[in-house]
N, C-alpha and C positions, 0 to 999 in steps of 0.2 A: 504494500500500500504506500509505502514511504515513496521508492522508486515513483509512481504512478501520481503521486502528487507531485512530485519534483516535476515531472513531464509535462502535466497539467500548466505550469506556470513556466517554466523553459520558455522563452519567448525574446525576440529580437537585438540584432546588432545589426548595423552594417561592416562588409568587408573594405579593403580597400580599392578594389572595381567596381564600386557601390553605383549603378545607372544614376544618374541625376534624381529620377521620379522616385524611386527608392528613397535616397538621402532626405528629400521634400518628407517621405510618411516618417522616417525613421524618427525624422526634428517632430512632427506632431503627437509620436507615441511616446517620447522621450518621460518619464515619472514614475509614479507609484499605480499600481494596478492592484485591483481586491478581484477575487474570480466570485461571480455571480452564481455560475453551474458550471459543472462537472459532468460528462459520461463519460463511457469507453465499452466500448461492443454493443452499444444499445443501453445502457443500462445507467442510470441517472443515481450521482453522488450525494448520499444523501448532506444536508446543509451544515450540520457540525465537523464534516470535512475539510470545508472552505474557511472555516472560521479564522483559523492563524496562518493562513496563507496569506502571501505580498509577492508579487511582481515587480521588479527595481528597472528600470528600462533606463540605461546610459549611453546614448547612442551605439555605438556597435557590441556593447558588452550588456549583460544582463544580471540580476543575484536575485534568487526564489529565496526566501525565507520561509520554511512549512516545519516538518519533523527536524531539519536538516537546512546547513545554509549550502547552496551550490551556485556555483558562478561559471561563465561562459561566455562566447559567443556567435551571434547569429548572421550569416551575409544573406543580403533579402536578393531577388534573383527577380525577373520580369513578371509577369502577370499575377503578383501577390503569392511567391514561393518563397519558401528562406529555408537555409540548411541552420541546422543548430548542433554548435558545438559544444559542450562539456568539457571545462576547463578545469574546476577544481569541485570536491564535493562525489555525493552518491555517482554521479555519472560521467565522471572526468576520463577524457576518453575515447566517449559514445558520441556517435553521429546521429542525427534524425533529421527527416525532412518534414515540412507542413506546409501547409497553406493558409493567409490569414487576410482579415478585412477589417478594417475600422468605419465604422458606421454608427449617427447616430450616438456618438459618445460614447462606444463600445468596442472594444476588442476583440473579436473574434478569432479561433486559432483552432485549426486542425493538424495534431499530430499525424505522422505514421513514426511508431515508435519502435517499427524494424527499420525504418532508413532506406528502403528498397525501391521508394517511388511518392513521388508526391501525391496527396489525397486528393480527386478531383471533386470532390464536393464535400461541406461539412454538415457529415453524417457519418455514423460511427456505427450503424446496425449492421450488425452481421461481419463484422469487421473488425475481431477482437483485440489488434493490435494497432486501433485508432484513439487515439483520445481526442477530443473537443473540451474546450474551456471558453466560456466568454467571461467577460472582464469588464469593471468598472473602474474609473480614477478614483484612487483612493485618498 
């Protein structure tokens, strides 16, 4: 569960081949994020999951604060993809790709937490190694 909340909240840096339109979302997501909801395979986290969880977004670097502090970074890629790297912490390491959108004063972020293809839609049924997190400013 530790792991799985850490990935929930994993989320953004730019690299330094950052596309322009990248670096523009990366400056608007830049702060503190609280995650609203949780799934993964379908199946919805219940709300005392989310409770000591934060989001830290520093331009290309990020720090989850949950079970565990873990830190990293993410390079955002064209049509709202970013690879996430795991620098120190539970997943120092580990690769994952997602897909994310910010709308609406919200964050939205589709793991694939095997790394093997970016998710083309954020949905997570039937798809047990998806996570989904949306996000509030905290």
């Amino acid at each position: 569960m530790r792991a799985l909340t850490f990935f929930a909240l994993v989320v953004l840096a730019a690299g330094c081949n950052t596309p322009k339109n990248a670096k523009t979302k990366m400056n608007e997501l830049n702060g503190t994020w609280i995650p609203v909801s949780q799934e993964m395979g379908g199946k919805q986290f219940p709300a005392a999951v989310l409770e000591k969880q934060k989001l830290i977004i520093d331009n290309n670097r990020y720090t989850v604060i949950a079970e565990s502090v873990d830190k990293g970074e993410v390079v955002y890629k064209e049509g709202g993809k970013m690879d996430i790297n795991g620098k120190e912490g539970t997943n120092a390491g580990k690769h994952f790709t997602a897909i994310y959108k910010y709308e609406n004063g919200q964050l939205t972020v589709c793991y694939n937490l095997a790394g093997d293809g970016y998710p083309e839609a954020f949905e997570t049924k039937g798809k047990p190694m998806y996570f989904l997190s949306v996000f509030k400013r905290g």
